[in-house]
C-alpha positions in Angstrom: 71.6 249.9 127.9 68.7 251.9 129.7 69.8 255.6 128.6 70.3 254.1 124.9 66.9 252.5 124.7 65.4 255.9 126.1 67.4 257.7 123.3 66.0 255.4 120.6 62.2 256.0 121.7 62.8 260.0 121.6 64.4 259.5 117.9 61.6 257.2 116.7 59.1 260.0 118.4 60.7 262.3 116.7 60.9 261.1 112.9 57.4 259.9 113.2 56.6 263.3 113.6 58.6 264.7 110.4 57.1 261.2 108.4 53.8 261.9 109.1 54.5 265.9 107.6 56.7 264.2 104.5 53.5 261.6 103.9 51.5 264.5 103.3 53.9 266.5 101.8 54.5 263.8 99.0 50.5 263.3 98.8 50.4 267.2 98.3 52.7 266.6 95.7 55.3 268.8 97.3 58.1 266.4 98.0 59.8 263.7 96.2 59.4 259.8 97.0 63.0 259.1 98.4 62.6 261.8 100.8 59.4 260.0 102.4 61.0 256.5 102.2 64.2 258.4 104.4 62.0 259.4 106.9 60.3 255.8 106.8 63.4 253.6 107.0 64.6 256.4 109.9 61.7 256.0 111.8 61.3 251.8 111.4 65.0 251.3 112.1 64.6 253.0 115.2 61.2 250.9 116.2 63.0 247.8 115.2 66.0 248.5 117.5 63.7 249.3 120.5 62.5 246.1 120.5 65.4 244.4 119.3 66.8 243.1 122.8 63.8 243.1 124.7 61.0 242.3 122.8 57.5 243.8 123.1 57.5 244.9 126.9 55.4 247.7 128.0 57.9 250.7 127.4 58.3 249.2 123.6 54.4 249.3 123.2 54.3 252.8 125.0 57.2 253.9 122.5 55.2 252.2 119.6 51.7 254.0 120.4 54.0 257.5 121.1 55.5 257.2 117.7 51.9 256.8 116.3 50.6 259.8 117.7 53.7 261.5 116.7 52.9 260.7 113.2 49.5 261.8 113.4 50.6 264.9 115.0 52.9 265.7 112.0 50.2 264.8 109.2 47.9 266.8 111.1 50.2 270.1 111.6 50.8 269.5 107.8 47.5 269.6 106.8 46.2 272.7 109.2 49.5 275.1 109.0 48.9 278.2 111.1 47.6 281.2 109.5 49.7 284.2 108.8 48.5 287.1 111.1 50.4 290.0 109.4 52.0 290.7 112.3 55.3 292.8 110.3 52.2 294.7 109.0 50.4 295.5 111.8 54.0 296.8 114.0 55.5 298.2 110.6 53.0 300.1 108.8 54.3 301.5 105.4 53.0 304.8 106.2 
């Protein structure tokens, strides 16, 4: 039951990450509704079944705070995407 529990708190890391990018993708304007509600039921399903059998002990409430900052990763990277450097430019001038 150990190794599936673990497995459960990686995939609820996980989508919190890609919910938090789909929130602000569907703020943006730049994805649909249903995709965002995917992601959401994904991510609470998995939260749900982590503390299905155990309740709130402290590797549920680690998980939980984990998936938070996963999600506030993802809305972040959304928000700030890297800047192109040019980089096929620079090593392939047209010349």
């Amino acid at each position: 039951m150990a190794p599936l529990r673990f497995a459960l708190r990686l995939l609820a890391v996980f989508f919190g990450n890609y919910l938090g990018r789909s929130a602000v993708r569907l703020h943006q304007g730049k994805e649909t509704r249903a995709r965002t509600v995917t992601w959401v039921l994904r991510t609470s399903v998995c939260v749900a079944a982590i503390f299905w059998g155990h309740g709130l002990d402290l590797l549920a409430a680690v998980a939980l705070a984990l998936v938070a900052l996963s999600l506030a990763a993802g809305a972040y990277a959304q928000l700030h995407p890297p800047k192109d450097e040019g980089l096929v430019k620079v090593m392939f001038p047209k010349d």
